[in-house]
Every structure is written in C-alpha cells, then in structure tokens.
C-alpha positions, -999 to 999 in steps of 0.1 A, spaced: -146 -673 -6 -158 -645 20 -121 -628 13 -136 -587 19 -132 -561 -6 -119 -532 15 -120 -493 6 -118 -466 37 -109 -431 36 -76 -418 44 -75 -417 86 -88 -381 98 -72 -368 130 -83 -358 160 -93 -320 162 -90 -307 198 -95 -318 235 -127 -320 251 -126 -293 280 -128 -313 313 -155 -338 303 -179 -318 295 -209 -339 295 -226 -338 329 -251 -359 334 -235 -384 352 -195 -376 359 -182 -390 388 -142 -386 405 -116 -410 407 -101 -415 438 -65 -414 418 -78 -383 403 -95 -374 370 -131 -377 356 -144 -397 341 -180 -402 323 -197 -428 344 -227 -430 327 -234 -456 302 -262 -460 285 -281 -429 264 -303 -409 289 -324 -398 269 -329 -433 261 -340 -440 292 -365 -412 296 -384 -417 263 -378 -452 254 -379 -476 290 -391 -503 279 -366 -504 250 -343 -507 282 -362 -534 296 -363 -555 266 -321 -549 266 -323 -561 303 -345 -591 291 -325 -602 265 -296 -604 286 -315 -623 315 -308 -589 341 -330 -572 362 -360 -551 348 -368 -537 384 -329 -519 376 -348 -493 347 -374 -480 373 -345 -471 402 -324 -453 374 -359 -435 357 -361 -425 400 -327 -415 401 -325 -395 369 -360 -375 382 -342 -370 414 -310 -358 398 -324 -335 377 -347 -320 401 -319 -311 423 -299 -292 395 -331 -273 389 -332 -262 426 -291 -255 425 -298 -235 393 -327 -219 406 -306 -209 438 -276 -198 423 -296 -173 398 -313 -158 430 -277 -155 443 -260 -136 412 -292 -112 411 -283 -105 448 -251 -99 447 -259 -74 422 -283 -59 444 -259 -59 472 -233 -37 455 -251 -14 442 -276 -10 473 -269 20 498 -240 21 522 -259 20 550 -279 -10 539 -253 -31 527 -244 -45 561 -279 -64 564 -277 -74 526 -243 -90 530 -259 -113 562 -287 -122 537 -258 -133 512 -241 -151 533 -276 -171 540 -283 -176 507 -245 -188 498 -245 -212 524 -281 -227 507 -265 -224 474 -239 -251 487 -261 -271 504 -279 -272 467 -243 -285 450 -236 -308 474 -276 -325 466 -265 -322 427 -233 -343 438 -253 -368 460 -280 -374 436 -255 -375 409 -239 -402 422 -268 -419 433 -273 -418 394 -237 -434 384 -248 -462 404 -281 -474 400 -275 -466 359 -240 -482 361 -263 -517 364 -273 -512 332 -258 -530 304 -253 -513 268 -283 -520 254 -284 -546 229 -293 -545 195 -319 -558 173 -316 -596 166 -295 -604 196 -303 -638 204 -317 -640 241 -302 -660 266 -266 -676 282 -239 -692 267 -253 -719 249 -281 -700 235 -262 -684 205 -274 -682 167 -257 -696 142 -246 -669 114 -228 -695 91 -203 -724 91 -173 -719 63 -147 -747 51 -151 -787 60 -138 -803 94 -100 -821 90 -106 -854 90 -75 -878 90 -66 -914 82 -46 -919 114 -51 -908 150 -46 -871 148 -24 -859 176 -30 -830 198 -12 -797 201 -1 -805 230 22 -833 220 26 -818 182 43 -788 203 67 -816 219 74 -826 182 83 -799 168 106 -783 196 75 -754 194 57 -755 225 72 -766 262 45 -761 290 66 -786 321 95 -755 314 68 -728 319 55 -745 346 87 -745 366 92 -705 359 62 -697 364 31 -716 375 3 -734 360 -12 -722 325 24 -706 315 43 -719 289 72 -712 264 69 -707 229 100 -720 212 115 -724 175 90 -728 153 65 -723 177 78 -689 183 83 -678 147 47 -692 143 28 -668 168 54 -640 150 42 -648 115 4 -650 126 8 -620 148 27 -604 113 -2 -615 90 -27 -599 111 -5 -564 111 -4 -564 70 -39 -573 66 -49 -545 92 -25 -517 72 -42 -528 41 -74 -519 59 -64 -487 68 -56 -492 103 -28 -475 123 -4 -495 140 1 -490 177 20 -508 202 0 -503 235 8 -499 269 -3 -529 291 -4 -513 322 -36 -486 326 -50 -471 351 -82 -477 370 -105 -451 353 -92 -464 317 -98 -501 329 -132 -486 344 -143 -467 315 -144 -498 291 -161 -518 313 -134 -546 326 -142 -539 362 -176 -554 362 -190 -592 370 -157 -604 356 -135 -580 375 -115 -611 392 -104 -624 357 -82 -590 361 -43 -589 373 -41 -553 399 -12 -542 412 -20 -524 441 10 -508 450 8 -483 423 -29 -485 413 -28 -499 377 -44 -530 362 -26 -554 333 -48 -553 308 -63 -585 289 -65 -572 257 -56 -538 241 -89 -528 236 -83 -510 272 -53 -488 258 -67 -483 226 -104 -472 241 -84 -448 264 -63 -432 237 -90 -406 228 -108 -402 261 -117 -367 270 -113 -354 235 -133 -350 205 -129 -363 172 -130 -360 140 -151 -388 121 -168 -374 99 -145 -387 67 -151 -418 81 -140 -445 107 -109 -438 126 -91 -473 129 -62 -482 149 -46 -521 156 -30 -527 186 -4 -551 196 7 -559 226 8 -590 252 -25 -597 272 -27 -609 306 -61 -632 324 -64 -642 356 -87 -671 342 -100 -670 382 -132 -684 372 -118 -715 346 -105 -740 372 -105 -776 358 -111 -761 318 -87 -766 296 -61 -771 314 -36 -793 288 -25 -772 266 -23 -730 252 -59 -727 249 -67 -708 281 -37 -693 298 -25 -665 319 -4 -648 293 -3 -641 255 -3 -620 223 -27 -604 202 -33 -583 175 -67 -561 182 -89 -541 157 -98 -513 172 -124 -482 155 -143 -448 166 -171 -443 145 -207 -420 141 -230 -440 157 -250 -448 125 -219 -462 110 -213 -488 140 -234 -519 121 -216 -515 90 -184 -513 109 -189 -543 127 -193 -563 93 -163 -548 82 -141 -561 115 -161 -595 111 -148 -601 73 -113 -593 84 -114 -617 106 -126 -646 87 -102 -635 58 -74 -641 84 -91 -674 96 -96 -683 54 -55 -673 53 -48 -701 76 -64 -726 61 -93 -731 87 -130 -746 90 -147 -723 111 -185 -708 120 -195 -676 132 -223 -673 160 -242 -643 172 -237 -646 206 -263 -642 228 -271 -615 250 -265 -630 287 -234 -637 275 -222 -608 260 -206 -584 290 -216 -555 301 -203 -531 268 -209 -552 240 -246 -545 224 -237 -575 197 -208 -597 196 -200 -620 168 -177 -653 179 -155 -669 157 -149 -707 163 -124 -725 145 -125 -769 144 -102 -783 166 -97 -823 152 -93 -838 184 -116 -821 206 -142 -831 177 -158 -791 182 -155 -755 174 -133 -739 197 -136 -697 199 -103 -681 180 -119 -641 182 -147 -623 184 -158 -589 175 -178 -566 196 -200 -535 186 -203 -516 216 -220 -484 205 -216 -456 228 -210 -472 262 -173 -469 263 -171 -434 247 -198 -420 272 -176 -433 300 -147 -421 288 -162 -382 268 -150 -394 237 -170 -374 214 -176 -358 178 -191 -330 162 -222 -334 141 -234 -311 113 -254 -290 137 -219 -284 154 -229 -303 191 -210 -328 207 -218 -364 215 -206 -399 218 -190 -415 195 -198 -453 188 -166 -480 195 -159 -513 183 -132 -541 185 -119 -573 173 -94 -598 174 -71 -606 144 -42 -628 159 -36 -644 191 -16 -670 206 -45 -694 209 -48 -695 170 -18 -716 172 -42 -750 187 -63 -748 157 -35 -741 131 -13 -773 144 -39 -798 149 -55 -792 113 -25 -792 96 -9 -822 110 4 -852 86 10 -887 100 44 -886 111 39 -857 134 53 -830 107 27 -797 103 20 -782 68 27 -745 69 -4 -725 50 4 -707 21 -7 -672 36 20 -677 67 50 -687 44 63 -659 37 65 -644 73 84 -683 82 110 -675 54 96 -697 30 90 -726 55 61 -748 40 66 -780 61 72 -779 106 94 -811 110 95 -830 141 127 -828 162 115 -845 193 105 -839 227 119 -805 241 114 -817 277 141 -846 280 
C-alpha cells in the first residue's frame, strides 16, 4: 500500500494586498486593463546562474541562443532605469534650486526645467521600451526545470514505479464504449446530435459514477486540509496569461471574443488567479485549496486520436489540487499531491505507474511533472488519468503572488497542482471492472457515494 499519512497545519489566511504589483522588473499592461507580472523566471537567476538556464533550455529541447537575448535585454533594461533615475534626481535637486533661486532668475531656471522634464520623459518612455523588450525575449523562457528531469519529448519519460497487476480476463473484455451502451451510462450518438463530435452524455449510472468519483476526491482533499472552492470557468486574459495557457498550446483554448474571456481547461487558472496581486501568508505552512468545476479543450491538435469513446473530449469535470507554498517547501509538496493521487487511483481499485515526465514535454510552467497512467484492458497500455505539476515560481511571478520572509521582504511564492477526479477516470474504472456478462463491479471506496451500489447491471443499449 502507498495509502499517505497526511498531517498539515490549520490553513493560514491571506494577510493584505500587494500594492499595485509591486515587483518591477518586468510588468507589463493589459490591453483590458490591469498588470500583470510578465516575467517568469528568477532574474537573478539569469544574471548569476546562465548556464543553469541553458541546461533548463536543453533539457527541454528549446533554444539556448534565447538566454543570451534576455542576459542583453536585462543589461539594456537596467541601464535605462539607471539613466531615468539618474535624470529624475537631477530634476528634484532643480526644482529645489528653482524655487528657492532669485525672482529675477527664476524665468531662465524654469526654461532649463522644462528641458530637463521633457529628458526626464524621454528616459520613462526607454524604461518602458526596454522593459518590454525584456517581457518578451524572457517570456521564451520556460520555468526552469529541476534536477532529475528526464531530457527529451514525449516518449522520453522515466519510469518512477508501476503499482497493482494488469486485469486480465477469461473472456473478450469489452470496451467502455459499448460497457456505457450496457449500462444505460454513457450515450456519445445523443451527444453527437446536440452538440458535435467528442461530446457525449453521461446518464444513470454513468452519471452518479462521475458524481461519486468527483465526491471521493472532495473528501479525500478535506481530509487533506484543503478548502473547497467551486471556481469560475470563465477568466480573463491576464489570469489565462499569467499561468501560462496562452503559450505553444494556446489553440487547445475556447475564447470568446466578444467579451474577452477564455473557458478555462482546468481550474488551476481560477485557482492560480485567486491570490494574484496579494501577499500571503505561508509561513504555518502550505495554503491548499481544491477546485471543482467543468473544464473545457479545444483538443485542436488531437484529430484522428481517440476518437471512440470519453477519453479525449471537449467537455468535462474535475476535481483539482491546488497549493501556495515557500519555495523550499515546493518538492515536498509535490510528493504530497503525488500520494493523494495514487491513494485515489489505490480507492478505485486500479493498476497504474507513475512516470517523470520529461522535460520537452512538460509546458511552459511546469519545472517537474509527475503522470499518472492507469491500465486500460483493451487498449493493452497505460492510459494518463492525472498528473501533478510543481511549477515553482513561474505562475506567482506572473501574477505578484508573494509572501513575506523572516527578513520581512516580499517574493514569489512557489505553486503547484494536481488532478484528483475527472471524467476520464471513468474508461479505466469500467473496463477493469467488467464481468462477463457486461455487468461492472462497483469498488469498495465508491460505494458509499452510489448508495450502497456494489454491482452496475446492464440494461441495454440507450441509443435504440
């Protein structure tokens, strides 16, 4: 058993609001209004430790030549403040001297002012160029990865362990596709018709089932100290921005124009936006909050994949971990989220292994991700049920979330996520559980959110 034994402190709260994102070295408008942090990876990072960046860059098979424009831009930047701030202190000094020089000399002073106000401008208006010069080289940078990360694409992942033994059946096991026909649970031709390909209804069973999953998740987050929150899934651009969804995979993301907001595809947008612009407390220890709501994916770039069945769709629920952290907490964390997860996959009575994935496949704000891939019997592999992502201080430095240390000064907090129940759970849970007439043994752990149900009978196709 890898069940966790789980002790947190008692949730602190957040202290006050950061004035105005405070942190300057790379803030950049939104055309909708706000500001937001656009800066993503620890400047000071990238002044004293380069080539720690280029090894990130490596790792995830990006650019190296990227770290040299930003170490340019940064130099550029921050000469142009010091030019601004030299300016501006000649400026106060003579505006002091102006008003308290003669009468008769003033009028020639206050020319000279005007001079040196109109340089002072020209100064801000460098900052602001160079600035954003700044956002946008460094914005090409991904969070930099940690130690271990396997390097590499998709297939190059590291194997972390495999739990429970494969289902294995004396009959030709049925899919979930036609076990959803069954049991009256699952009718895809219906969502079709309403709505498209890669929509479906969930009904009866199927329904209660995705409830009950969605339910066990919920307890087994409370029990870990996490709040509940039902999250908004429309957000704003800046939000969407500030976690890093409007990246390489910005067409897997539903806009609506008309009002400027995105649909989110997983609450980790709301629940990374929740605290942005203030700072908080975390100092008693990680502030944890599980969001529920229903998720919504383009899936532009998955024509031809999975197209029978719920395993990739446009629509569907989840329950997602979501914590703020001190920065030297963030591995430990991470474990934390991990064994949650594989108690909840050990709950439903699933084989599954857990890969470190690697680090050309990890987006732009994870600096680690752990995948969680459950057997599905007649695919004969391990499909991905959840992962959990580590993302240090990329989000919060995007969107000035920050805490106090002991010396009293601000900075970034570190943020993490994971999955604990979606609707794609389902596959894996029907197809293992199957018996030979079709029926679907109900795990132990979901009975008592299916009122005591222990056996899914079959009732016959839904779509005649």
């Amino acid at each position: 058993s890898c069940s966790p034994q789980l002790t947190t402190p008692a949730l602190p709260r957040p202290i006050d609001f950061a004035p105005g994102s405070a942190a300057t070295w790379a803030i950049s408008a939104h055309p909708g209004g706000g500001r937001r942090l656009v800066g993503v990876i620890d400047p000071q990072i990238l002044r004293d430790e380069p080539d720690r960046i280029r090894a990130s860059q490596a790792t995830r098979g990006d650019s190296l030549e990227v770290v040299d424009a930003a170490i340019a831009a940064d130099l550029a930047r921050r000469a142009a403040i010091g030019v601004y701030e030299t300016q501006r202190a000649e400026q106060n000094a003579f505006g002091k001297q102006v008003a308290s020089a003669p009468k008769e000399e003033k009028a020639a002073l206050v020319a000279q002012a005007q001079a040196l106000a109109a340089s002072v401008k020209a100064a801000q208006q460098a900052v602001t160029d160079a600035e954003a010069t700044f956002a946008s080289v460094v914005g090409g940078i991904g969070n930099v990865v940690l130690d271990g990360v396997p390097a590499g694409g998709e297939d190059d992942w590291a194997l972390v362990r495999e739990v429970g033994t494969p289902a294995s059946f004396d009959f030709e096991p049925r899919d979930h596709v036609e076990l959803g026909e069954l049991l009256g649970a699952i009718d895809i031709p219906r969502g079709t018709k309403v709505s498209g390909s890669r929509f479906y209804f969930l009904r009866g069973v199927g329904a209660r089932l995705e409830l009950a999953l969605l339910n066990l998740g919920l307890q087994t987050a409370i029990d870990a100290n996490f709040v509940p929150l039902i999250t908004p899934t429309l957000v704003r651009p800046e939000i969407m921005a500030g976690t890093g969804f409007l990246g390489a995979h910005a067409d897997e993301i539903y806009r609506l124009e008309a009002d400027d907001l995105y649909l989110t595809g997983t609450s980790e947008v709301a629940l990374a936006g929740y605290h942005a612009d203030e700072i908080i407390d975390v100092s008693a220890g990680p502030i944890r909050y599980a969001g529920w709501s229903t998720c919504y994916r383009r899936e532009a770039g998955s024509a031809g994949k999975d197209n029978r069945g719920i395993l990739r769709v446009h629509q569907f629920q989840k329950l997602e971990m979501f914590s703020y952290v001190a920065p030297e907490q963030a591995e430990a964390e991470h474990l934390t989220l991990l064994a949650l997860q594989e108690q909840m996959l050990q709950a439903c009575e699933l084989a599954y292994r857990v890969i470190d994935v690697a680090g050309g496949d990890l987006g732009s704000s994870a600096a680690r991700k752990y995948d969680i891939e459950a057997w599905v019997p007649t695919q004969g592999t391990y499909r991905e049920l959840t992962s959990t992502s580590n993302c240090t201080t990329y989000q919060a430095r995007r969107l000035d979330i920050r805490h106090r240390g002991e010396t009293g000064k601000t900075s970034p907090v570190a943020t993490l996520n994971g999955t604990l129940a979606t609707t794609r759970w389902i596959v894996a849970i029907l197809e293992t559980h199957q018996q030979a007439d079709g029926s679907v043994r109900v795990p132990a752990a979901l009975q008592p959110y299916l009122g005591g149900l222990e056996v899914f009978e079959p009732i016959g196709s839904v779509t005649t």
